[in-house]
N, C-alpha and C positions, 0 to 999 in steps of 0.2 A: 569502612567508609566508601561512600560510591566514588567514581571519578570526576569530578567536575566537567570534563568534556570526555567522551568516548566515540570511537569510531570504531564500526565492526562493516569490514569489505565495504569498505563504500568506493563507489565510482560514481563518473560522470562523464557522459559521452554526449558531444555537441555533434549533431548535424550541418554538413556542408556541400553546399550545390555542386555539383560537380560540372566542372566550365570546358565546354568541346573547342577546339580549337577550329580555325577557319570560317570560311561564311555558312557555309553549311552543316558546320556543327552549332555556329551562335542560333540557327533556323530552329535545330536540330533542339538545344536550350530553350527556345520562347514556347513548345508544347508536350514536352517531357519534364519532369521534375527527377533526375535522378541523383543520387546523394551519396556522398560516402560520410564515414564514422569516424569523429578524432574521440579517443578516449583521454583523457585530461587527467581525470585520475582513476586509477586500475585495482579497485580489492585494496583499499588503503583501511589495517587495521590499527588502532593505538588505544592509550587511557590516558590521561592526565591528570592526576590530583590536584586540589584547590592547593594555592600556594606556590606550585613550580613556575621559574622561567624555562621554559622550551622553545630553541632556535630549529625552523622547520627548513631546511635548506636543499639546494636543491639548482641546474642550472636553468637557463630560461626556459620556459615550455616544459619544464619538468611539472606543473600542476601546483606549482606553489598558491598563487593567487586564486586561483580557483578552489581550494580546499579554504583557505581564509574563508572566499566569498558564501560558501556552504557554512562552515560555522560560526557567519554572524547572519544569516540565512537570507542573503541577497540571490543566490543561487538553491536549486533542490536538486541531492545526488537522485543520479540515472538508476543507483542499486546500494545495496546496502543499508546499515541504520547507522543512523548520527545523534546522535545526543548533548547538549549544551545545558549546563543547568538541569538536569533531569527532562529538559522540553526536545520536541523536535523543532530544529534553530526556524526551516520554513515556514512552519506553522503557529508558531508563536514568535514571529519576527519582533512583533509592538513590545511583548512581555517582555521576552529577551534584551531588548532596547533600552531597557531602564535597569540592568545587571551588567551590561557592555558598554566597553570604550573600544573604538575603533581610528586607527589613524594610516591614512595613507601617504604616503609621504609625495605622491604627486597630485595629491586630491586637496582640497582645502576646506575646512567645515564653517571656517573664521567669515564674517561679513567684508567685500574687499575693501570697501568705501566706510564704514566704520570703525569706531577708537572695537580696540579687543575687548575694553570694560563691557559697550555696548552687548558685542556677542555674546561673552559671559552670562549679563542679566539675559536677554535671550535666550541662551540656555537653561537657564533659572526656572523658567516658566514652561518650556518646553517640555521639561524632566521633574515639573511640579518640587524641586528643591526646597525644604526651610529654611526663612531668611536665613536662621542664626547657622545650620549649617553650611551654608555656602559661603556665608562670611569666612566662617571657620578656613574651609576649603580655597576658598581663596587666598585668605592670606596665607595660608600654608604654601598651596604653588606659586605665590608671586615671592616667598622668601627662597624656596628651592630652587628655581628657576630661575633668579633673578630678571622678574620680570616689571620691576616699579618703575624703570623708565621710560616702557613704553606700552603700559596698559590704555594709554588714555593717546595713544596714538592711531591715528588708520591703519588697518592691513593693510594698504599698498603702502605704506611708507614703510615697513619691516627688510630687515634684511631677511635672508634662507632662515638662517639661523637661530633670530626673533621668532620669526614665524611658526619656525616648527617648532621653539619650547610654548609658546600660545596654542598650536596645536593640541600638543599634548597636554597642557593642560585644560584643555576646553574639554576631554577624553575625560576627563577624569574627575571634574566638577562635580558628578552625581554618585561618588566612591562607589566604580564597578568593581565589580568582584573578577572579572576577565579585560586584559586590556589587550587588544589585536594591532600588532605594528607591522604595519608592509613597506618597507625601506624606509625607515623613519631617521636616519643621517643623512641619506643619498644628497651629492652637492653641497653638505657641510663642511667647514672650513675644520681644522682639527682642532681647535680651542671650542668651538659647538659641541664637534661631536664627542667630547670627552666630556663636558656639563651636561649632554645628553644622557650618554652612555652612564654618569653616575646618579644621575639623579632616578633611571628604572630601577638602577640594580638596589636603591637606596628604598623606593615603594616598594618592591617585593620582597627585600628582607623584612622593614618595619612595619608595612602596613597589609603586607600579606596577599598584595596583587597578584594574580594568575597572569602571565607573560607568556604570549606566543608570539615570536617574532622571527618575521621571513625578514632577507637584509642579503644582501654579498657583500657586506664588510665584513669580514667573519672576525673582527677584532670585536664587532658587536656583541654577538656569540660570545667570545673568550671573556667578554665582562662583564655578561650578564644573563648567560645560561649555562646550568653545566649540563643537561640534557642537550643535546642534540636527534629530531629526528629528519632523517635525511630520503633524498626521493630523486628518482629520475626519468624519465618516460612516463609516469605517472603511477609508478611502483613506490614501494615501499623499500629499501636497501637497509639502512640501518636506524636501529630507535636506542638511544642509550646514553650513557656518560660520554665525554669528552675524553677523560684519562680511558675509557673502556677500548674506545677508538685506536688511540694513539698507543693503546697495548699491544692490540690485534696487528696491526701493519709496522711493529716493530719500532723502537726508537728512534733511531739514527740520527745520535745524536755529535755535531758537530762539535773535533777539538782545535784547538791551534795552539802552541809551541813554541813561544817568541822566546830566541837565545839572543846571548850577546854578539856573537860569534854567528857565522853561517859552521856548521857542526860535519854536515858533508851528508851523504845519502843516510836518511837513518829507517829502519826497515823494525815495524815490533808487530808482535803474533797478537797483543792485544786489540790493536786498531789498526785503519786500512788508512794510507797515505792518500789523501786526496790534490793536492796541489804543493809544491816544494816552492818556497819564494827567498828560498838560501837560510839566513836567519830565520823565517818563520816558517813555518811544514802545518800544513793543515791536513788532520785525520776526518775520519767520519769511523763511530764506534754503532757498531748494528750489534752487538749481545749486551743486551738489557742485564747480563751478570758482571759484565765487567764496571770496576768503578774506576774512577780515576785516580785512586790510590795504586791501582792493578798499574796502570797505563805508567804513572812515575815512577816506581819502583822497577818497573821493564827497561827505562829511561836510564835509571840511575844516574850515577852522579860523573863528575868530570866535563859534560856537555855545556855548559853554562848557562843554564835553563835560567831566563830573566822573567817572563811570565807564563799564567796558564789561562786561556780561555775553553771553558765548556759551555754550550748554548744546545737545547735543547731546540728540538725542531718547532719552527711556529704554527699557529692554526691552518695557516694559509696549504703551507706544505703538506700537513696531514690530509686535511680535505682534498688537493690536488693527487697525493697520492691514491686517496679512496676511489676516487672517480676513475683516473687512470687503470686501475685493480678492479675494478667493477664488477666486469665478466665474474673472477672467480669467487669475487665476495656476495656475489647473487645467492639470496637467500640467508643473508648474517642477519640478519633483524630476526629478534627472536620474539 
């Protein structure tokens, strides 16, 4: 089966004036045009089957937004081929427009001064929709979404929160087969962003939504992609699982030791002592063979061991260590 979206070397290089300093360099600007080269994004290759959530991540200026804007074809890459739907996304922008939901999380697609219902129908006709499926569709995202108390309200009276499940449901009115999200929490309160966050990962299991979502929540990520492909300077670094990731850079994952009693220095060849706070001795275990059977048995008995905490390392951590490691992980995308 083909990929539903592919990308083979694509780049995008924007052109920028180059600005002289002083009076006689601004002179120097009003009859010369000279320019230099930002590359956005650099030989960016991947494939994505119909079906997957894939979180594209990456820090600012890493080329995020701009690979988005290429594959809902508001942008055309400087090199390489792009493929969306079997089309090239520039050149059948209109086509593509009626298999895509796009949502930007600082942008608004909703009417400000009209009830959301309005927008809705508006979209309706926009996207050439059947009444009866959009009934459908409708009541389906105003149950998911809990959005019956204020369909019939104006977008400016919405809170963040409102606003952006009307967003994304307005995305999704014409059942796209790609749904494109670029910071779709950002400014969510955490009761949002958790109705948020369940109700994508809930379309892409049942309904079989294709999920690309750029975000720096990376809690987004951990609930609703297990792909990860990740970018920086406008490269490609790594394209893969989540657990793939968190293999490669080792676990490390944090223990702690709460006794009744402060125990006195305790030293084990299984795990590394990270902080003694008397009664409680926090480790950190970096050999993914050791379990924490190993770790209590080292332990044994007489200490008066009251409880045991193991926490595996979170998203956030793994990602800042990738970054951090970068240099010698150049080149791990396979």
């Amino acid at each position: 089966m083909l990929p539903i979206i592919s990308a083979d070397g694509v780049g995008k290089t924007f052109r920028q004036l180059k600005r002289q300093s002083g009076f006689s360099g601004a002179v120097r600007s009003l009859f010369s045009r000279d320019y230099s080269e930002i590359r956005a994004v650099d030989g960016v290759s991947f494939a994505i089957g119909a079906g997957e959530a894939v979180g594209y991540l990456g820090p600012n200026g890493a080329g995020k937004s701009t690979m988005i804007k290429m594959m809902t074809g508001i942008l055309t890459p400087s090199a390489g081929a792009l493929s969306v739907l079997g089309r090239e996304p520039h050149t059948h922008r209109m086509t593509n427009a009626a298999e895509i939901g796009v949502v930007f999380g600082q942008r608004s697609q909703l009417w400000w001064d009209l009830p959301v219902r309005d927008s809705y129908d508006l979209n309706r006709h926009i996207y050439d929709i059947p009444e009866a499926r959009f009934a459908d569709n409708l009541a389906y995202l105003t149950a998911m979404l809990d959005m019956a108390s204020f369909l019939d309200r104006p977008v400016r009276q919405l809170s963040l929160g409102q606003r952006m499940r009307a967003e994304i449901a307005m995305a999704l009115l014409h059942d796209p087969k790609i749904l494109f999200l670029d910071e779709p929490t950002i400014g969510l309160d955490v009761v949002a962003k958790d109705a948020v966050r369940k109700f994508l990962a809930e379309i892409n299991r049942e309904r079989g939504t294709t999920i690309i979502l750029t975000t720096h929540d990376l809690v987004d990520i951990e609930e609703i992609c297990p792909r990860l492909i990740m970018v920086d300077e406008g490269k490609l670094l790594f394209d893969g699982e989540l657990k793939r990731l968190r293999a490669s850079l080792g676990s490390r994952r944090r223990l702690t030791l709460e006794f009744a009693t402060d125990p006195g220095p305790l030293v084990l060849t299984t795990a590394t002592l990270s902080a003694d706070e008397g009664a409680a001795k926090h480790f950190v275990l970096e050999d993914e063979t050791v379990s924490l059977i190993d770790v209590l048995n080292e332990v044994g008995r007489g200490h008066g061991l009251k409880d045991v905490k193991l926490d595996e390392p979170d998203i956030e951590e793994v990602i800042r260590t990738f970054y951090q490691n970068k240099p010698s992980l150049a080149g791990a995308a396979p």
